[in-house]
C-alpha positions in Angstrom: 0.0 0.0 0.0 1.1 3.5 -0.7 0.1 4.6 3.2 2.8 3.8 5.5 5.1 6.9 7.0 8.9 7.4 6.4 11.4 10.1 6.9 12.6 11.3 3.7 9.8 10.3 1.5 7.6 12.5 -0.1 5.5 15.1 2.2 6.5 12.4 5.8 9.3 14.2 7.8 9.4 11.3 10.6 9.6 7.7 10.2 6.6 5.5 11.3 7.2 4.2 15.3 8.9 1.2 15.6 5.8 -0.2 18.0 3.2 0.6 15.0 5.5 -1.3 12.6 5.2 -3.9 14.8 2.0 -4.4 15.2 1.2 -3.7 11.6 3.3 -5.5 9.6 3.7 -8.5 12.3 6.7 -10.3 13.4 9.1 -11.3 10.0 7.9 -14.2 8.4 10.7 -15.6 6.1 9.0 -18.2 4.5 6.0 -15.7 3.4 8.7 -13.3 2.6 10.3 -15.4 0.4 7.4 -16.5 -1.5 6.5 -13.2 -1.8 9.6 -12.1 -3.3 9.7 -14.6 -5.7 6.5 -13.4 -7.0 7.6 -9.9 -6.8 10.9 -10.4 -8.4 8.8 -12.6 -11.4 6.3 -9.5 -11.6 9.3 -7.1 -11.7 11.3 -8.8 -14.7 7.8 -8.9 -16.5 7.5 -5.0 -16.1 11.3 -4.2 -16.8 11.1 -6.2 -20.2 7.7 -4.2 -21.4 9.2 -0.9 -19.8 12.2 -1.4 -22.3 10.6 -2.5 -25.1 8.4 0.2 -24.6 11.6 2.9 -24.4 10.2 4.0 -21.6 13.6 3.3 -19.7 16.8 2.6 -21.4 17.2 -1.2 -22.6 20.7 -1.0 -21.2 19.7 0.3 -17.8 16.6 -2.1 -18.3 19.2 -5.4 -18.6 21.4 -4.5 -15.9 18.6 -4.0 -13.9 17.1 -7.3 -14.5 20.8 -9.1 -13.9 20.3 -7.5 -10.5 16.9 -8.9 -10.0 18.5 -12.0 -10.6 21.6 -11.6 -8.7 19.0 -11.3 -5.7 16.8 -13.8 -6.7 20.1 -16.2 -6.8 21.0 -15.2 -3.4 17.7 -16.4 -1.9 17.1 -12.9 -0.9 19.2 -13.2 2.0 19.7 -9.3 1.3 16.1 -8.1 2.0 15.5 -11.2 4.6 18.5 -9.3 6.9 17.3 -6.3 6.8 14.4 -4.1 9.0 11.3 -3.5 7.0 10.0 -0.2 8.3 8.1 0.5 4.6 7.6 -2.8 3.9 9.0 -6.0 2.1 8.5 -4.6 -1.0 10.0 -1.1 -1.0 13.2 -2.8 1.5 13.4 -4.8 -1.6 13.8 -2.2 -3.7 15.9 -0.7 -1.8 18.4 -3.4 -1.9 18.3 -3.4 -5.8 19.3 0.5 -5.7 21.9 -0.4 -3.4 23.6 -3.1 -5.5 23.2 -1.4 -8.8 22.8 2.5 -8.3 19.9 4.4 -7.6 19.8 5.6 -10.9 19.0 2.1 -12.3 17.2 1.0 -8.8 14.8 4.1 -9.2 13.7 3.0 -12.4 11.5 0.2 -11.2 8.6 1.6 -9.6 8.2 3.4 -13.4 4.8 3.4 -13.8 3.4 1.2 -11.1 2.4 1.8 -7.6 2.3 -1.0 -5.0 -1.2 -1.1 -5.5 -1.3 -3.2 -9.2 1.5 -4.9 -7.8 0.0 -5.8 -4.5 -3.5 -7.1 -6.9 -1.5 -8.3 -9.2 0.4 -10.8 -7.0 -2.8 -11.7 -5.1 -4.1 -12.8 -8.5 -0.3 -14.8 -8.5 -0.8 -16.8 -5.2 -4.5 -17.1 -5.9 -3.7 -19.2 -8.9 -0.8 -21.2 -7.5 -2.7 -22.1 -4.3 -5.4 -23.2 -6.7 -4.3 -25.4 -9.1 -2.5 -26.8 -6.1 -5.9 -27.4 -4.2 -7.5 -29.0 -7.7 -4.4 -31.3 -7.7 -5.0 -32.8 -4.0 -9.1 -32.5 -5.2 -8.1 -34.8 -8.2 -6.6 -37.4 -6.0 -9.5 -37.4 -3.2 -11.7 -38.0 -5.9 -9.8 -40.7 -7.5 -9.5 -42.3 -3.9 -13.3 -41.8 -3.5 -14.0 -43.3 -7.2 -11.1 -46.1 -7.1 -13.1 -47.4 -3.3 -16.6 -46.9 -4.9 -15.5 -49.2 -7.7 -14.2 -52.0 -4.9 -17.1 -51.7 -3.0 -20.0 -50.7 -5.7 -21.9 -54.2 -4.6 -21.4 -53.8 -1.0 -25.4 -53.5 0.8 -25.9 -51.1 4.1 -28.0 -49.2 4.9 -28.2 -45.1 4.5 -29.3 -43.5 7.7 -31.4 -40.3 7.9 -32.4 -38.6 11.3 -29.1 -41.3 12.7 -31.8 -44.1 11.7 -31.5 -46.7 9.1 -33.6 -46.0 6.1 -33.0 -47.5 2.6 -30.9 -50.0 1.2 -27.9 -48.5 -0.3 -24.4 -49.3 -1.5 -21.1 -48.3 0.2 -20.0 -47.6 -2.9 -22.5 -46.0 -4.2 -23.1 -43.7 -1.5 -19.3 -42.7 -1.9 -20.2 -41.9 -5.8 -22.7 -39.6 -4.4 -19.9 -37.4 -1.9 -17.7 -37.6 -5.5 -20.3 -35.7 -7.4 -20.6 -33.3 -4.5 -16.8 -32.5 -4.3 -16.8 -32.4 -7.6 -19.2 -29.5 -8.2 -17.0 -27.7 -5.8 -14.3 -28.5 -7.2 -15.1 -27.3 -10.7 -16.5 -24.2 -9.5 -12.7 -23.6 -8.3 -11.9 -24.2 -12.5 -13.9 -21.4 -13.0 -12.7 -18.9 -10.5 -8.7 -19.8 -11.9 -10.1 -19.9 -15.5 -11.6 -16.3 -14.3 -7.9 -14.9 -13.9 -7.6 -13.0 -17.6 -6.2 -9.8 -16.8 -3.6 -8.5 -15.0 -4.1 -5.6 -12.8 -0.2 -4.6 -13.7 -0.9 -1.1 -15.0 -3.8 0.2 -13.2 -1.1 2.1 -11.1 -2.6 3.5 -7.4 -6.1 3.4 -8.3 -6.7 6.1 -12.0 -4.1 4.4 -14.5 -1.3 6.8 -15.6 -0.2 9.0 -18.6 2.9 6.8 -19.3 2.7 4.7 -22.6 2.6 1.2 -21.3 1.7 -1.3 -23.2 0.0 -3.7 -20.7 -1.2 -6.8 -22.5 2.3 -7.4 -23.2 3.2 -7.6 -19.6 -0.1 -9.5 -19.3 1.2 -12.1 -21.3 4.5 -12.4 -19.7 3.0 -13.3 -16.4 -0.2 -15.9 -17.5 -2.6 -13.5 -18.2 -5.0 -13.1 -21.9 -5.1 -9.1 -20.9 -3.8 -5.9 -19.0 -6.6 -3.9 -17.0 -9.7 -2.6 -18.6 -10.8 -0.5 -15.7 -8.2 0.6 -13.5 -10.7 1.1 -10.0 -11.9 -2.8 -10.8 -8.6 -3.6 -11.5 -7.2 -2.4 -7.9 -10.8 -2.6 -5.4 -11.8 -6.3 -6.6 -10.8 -8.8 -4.8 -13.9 -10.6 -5.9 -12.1 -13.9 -7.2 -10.4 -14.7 -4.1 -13.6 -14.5 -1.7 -14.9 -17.0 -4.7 -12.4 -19.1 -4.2 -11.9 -19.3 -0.6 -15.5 -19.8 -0.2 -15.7 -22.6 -2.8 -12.8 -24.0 -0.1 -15.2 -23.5 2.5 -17.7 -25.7 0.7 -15.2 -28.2 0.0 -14.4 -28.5 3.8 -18.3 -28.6 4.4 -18.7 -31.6 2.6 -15.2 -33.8 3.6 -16.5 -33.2 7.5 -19.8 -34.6 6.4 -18.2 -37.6 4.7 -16.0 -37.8 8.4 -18.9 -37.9 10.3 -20.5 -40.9 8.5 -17.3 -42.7 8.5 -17.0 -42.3 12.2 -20.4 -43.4 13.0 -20.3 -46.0 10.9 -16.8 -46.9 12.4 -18.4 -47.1 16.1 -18.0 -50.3 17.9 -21.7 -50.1 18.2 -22.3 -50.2 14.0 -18.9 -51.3 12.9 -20.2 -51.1 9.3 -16.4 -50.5 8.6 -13.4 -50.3 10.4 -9.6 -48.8 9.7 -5.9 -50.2 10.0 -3.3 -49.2 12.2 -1.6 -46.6 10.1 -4.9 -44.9 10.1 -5.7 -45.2 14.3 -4.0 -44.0 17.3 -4.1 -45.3 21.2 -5.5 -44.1 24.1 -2.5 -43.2 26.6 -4.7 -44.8 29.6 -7.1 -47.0 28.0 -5.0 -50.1 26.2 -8.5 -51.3 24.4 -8.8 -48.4 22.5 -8.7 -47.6 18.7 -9.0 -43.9 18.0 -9.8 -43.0 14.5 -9.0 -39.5 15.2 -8.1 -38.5 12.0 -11.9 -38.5 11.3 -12.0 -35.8 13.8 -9.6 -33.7 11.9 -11.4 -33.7 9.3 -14.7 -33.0 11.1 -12.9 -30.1 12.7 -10.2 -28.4 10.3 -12.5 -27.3 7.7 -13.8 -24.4 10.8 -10.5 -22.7 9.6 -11.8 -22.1 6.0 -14.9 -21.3 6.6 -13.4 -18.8 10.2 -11.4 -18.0 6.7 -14.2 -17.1 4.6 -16.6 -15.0 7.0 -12.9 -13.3 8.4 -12.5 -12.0 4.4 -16.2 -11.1 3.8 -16.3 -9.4 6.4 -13.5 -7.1 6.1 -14.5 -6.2 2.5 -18.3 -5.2 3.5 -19.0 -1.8 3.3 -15.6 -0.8 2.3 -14.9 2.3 -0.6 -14.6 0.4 -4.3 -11.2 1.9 -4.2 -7.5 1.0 -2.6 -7.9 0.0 1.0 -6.0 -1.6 3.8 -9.0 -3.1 5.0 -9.9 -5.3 1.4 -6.5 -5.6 -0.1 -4.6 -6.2 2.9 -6.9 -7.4 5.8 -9.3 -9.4 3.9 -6.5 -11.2 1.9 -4.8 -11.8 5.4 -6.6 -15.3 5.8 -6.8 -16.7 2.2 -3.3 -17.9 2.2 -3.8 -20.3 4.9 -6.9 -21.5 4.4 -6.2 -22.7 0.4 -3.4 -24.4 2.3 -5.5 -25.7 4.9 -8.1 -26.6 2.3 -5.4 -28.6 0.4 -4.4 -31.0 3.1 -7.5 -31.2 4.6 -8.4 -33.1 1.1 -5.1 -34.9 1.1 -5.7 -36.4 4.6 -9.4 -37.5 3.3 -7.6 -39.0 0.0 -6.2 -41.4 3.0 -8.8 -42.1 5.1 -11.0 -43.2 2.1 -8.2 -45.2 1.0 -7.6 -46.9 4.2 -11.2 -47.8 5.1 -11.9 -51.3 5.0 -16.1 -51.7 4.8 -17.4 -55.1 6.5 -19.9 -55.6 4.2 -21.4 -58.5 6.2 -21.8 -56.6 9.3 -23.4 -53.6 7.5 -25.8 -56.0 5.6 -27.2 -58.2 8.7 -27.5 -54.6 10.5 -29.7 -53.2 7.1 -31.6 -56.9 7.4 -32.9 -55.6 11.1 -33.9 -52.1 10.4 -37.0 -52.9 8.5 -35.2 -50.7 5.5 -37.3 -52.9 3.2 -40.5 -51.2 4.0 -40.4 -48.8 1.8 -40.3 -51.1 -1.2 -43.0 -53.1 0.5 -44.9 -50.0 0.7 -44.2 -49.6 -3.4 -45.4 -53.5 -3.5 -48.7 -52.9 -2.8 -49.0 -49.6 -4.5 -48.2 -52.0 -7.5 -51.1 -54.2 -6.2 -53.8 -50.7 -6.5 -53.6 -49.6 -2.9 -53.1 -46.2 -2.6 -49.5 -45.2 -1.6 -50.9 -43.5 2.1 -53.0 -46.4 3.1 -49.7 -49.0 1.9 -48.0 -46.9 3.9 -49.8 -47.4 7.4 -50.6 -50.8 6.4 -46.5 -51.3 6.3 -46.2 -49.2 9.5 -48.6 -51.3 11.7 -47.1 -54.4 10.3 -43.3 -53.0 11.4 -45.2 -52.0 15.0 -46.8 -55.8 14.9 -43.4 -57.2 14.4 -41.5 -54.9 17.3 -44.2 -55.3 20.0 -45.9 -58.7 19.4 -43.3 -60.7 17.3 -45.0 -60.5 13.9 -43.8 -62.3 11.2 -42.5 -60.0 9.2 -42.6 -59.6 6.2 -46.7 -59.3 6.6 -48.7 -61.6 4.9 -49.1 -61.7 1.3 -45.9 -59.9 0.4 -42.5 -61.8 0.1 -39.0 -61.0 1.8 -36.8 -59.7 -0.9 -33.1 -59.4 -0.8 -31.9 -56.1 -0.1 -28.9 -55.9 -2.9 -32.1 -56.8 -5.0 -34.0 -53.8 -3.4 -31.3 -51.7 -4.0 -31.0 -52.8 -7.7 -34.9 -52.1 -8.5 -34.4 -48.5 -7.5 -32.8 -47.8 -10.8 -34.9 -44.2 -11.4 -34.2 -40.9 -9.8 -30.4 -41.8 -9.6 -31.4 -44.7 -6.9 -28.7 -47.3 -6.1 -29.6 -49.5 -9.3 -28.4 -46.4 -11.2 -24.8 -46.8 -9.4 -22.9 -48.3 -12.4 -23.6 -46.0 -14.3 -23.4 -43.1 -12.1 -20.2 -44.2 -11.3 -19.2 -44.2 -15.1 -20.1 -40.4 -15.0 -18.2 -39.3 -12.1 -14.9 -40.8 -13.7 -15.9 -38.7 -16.7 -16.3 -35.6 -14.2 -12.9 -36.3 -12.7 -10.8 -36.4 -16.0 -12.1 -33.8 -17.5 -11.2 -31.7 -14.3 -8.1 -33.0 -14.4 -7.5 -31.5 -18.0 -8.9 -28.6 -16.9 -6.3 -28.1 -14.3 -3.3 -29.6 -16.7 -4.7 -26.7 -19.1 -4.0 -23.9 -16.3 -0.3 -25.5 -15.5 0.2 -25.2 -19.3 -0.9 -21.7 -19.5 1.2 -21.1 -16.5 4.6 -22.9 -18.2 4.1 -21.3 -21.4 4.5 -18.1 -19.6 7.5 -18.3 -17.3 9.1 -19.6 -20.5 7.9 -16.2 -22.4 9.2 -14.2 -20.1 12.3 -16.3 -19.3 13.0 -15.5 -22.7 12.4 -11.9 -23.0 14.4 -11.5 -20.0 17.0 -13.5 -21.6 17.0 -11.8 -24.7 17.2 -8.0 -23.4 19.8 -8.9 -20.7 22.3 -10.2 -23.7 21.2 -8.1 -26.0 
């Protein structure tokens, strides 16, 4: 931001107190720093190149700036890592590049950019990196998900509603259905990343500026289709990363739902499935016990994105459509962490749904004593002419006959059916006899999202090898 006192700088006689830097800009965080920098240092070489081409600066002055870019990059940034920051990592960066080669090369950077493009335009850096790193660790979950429906596609249980056994299902069909559900989340991440076209690099503080750049080119260098077309968007919006990082939220949503069915179903009371070792822990006073645990991190850890989410939209409501500390700094504060979060909170489910092992057996003589035939029963007579209401409390006081007197059950007249044949008849409104081929579809669903994220890393390649060139070419040249 362009806000932060000095002495020497413009209009600011006195420095900002070393207490206020404190608590502003935080304790030093080098591994943040450095990943900032790199971006930084990847943004800079992108603007050098067009500012040269461009003759807006000399290309001479232009390559022996970028060979110090580079110097620094090579030197991990141990030069602006060792220094205090009482402006900010940025313009301590900077500084360092005037130092090393002048400040009448040093001084050229900044040319025609404030830290306000260059603070959007990064975000827009780390939002697509974090991404395509989420949809990676997505694409694996659902493969996990997909590769266990397929092993277990014939396996009968029952689905619960209200915690009480209710319909015949599949265990692997029922995993088909939390697929489809990550996957919509999932794919609306795609569209965010695929959102990313152009590059707030330009839009200067907030109004653009006189100077002739030429921002599509710079666009180009760094992954983008164009430079700004509004230069008040370009620098308020940080609409795409509250998509994101509520699409994350979703995500989480869902895996803790999938954690709580496992761990019910895991109980030594149900024991529809049960874990290995690599995949439990002990109890440090109880020798008996097998703690799947991990389910409760994953019931627990997705708080963080959506803490994340609310933190972010919150900090952006009711906020001037301009530059502010409060949407471009304080909102972005959390997204960092939580795409992280989001990303092993997916890889740790990838695991657990890999290292479930269903007891098929147990699950089925548990769906044989819940009555979760009724329903079909219920369908039976319908068949027969009976209105479906009066089946239904016909069923109902056969099921009470059964529980309080000892009633053969099923009632007279209708015949027991197997429930993997129940759950085959109910082949319409995507019903368990549908599983094949739903499953068919959601292995469609995961490889096309898996070229969809190939297609962004492409995009992303072709790029850092334009501008590795350019940089190339105008520091020989």
């Amino acid at each position: 931001m362009n806000q932060e006192p000095s002495a020497g700088t413009g209009r600011i006689k006195g420095a900002l107190s070393h207490k206020a830097q404190r608590l502003y800009y935080g304790l030093p965080d080098d591994t943040a720093d450095l990943e900032a920098l790199r971006l930084i240092s990847r943004i800079d070489r992108a603007h050098v190149v067009m500012l040269a081409e461009q003759r807006i600066i000399p290309p001479d002055k232009a390559a022996r700036l970028l060979r110090t870019v580079s110097r620094v990059e090579e030197d991990g940034f141990t030069a602006v890592l060792d220094r205090p920051r009482p402006r900010g990592l940025y313009l301590a960066y900077e500084q360092v590049l005037s130092e090393l080669c002048g400040p009448d090369i040093g001084g050229l950077l900044h040319t025609g950019r404030s830290r306000n493009d260059l603070n959007a335009t990064t975000t827009l850096l780390t939002l697509r990196r974090q991404g395509t790193d989420l949809l990676a660790d997505g694409c694996r979950l659902l493969t996990a998900l997909l590769t266990a429906a397929g092993e277990h596609l014939d396996a009968v249980m029952a689905i619960h509603t209200h915690y009480q056994p209710a319909m015949p299902i599949t265990y692997g069909y029922y995993l088909t259905g939390v697929t489809l559900a990550l996957h919509r989340d999932l794919e609306r991440i795609v569209h965010a990343l695929q959102s990313i076209r152009r590059c707030p690099l330009g839009a200067h503080a907030v109004a653009g500026t006189d100077l002739a750049l030429n921002t599509a080119r710079t666009a180009a260098l760094l992954g983008f289709e164009s430079g700004p077309l509004h230069a008040v968007d370009a620098i308020a919006s940080r609409d795409i990363a509250l998509d994101t990082l509520a699409n994350a939220a979703n995500l989480g949503v869902t895996v803790s739902r999938l954690a709580t069915d496992l761990q019910l179903w895991s109980t030594s009371e149900l024991g529809y499935l049960e874990f290995p070792d690599w995949l439990v822990g002990s109890s440090s006073a109880m020798p008996q016990k097998r703690n799947a645990f991990l389910l409760e991190y994953l019931k627990a850890r997705p708080s963080r994105m959506v803490g994340a989410w609310v933190t972010a939209v919150t900090a952006s409501k009711s906020v001037p459509f301009t530059n502010s500390i409060e949407v471009g700094t304080e909102a972005m504060a959390p997204v960092g962490s939580a795409l992280r979060t989001t990303t092993e909170v997916l890889a740790m489910a990838a695991l657990v749904v890999s290292g479930a092992r269903p007891r098929p057996e147990v699950a089925r003589a548990a769906a044989g004593q819940g009555f979760v035939d009724a329903t079909v029963l219920a369908n039976e007579l319908v068949g027969r002419g009976v209105p479906f209401r009066e089946a239904h409390e016909r069923i109902g006081m056969a099921v009470l006959g059964a529980i309080e007197t000892g009633a053969g059950w099923p009632p007279e007249g209708l015949q027991r059916m197997d429930l993997r044949e129940i759950a085959d008849r109910a082949r319409y409104g995507g019903g368990p006899g549908s599983r094949e081929a739903a499953l068919t579809e959601a292995w469609a669903l995961r490889f096309e999202l898996r070229r969809a994220l190939e297609q962004i890393r492409t995009s992303e390649r072709r790029a850092d090898e334009r501008l590795r060139r350019a940089s190339e070419e105008l520091t020989h040249g």
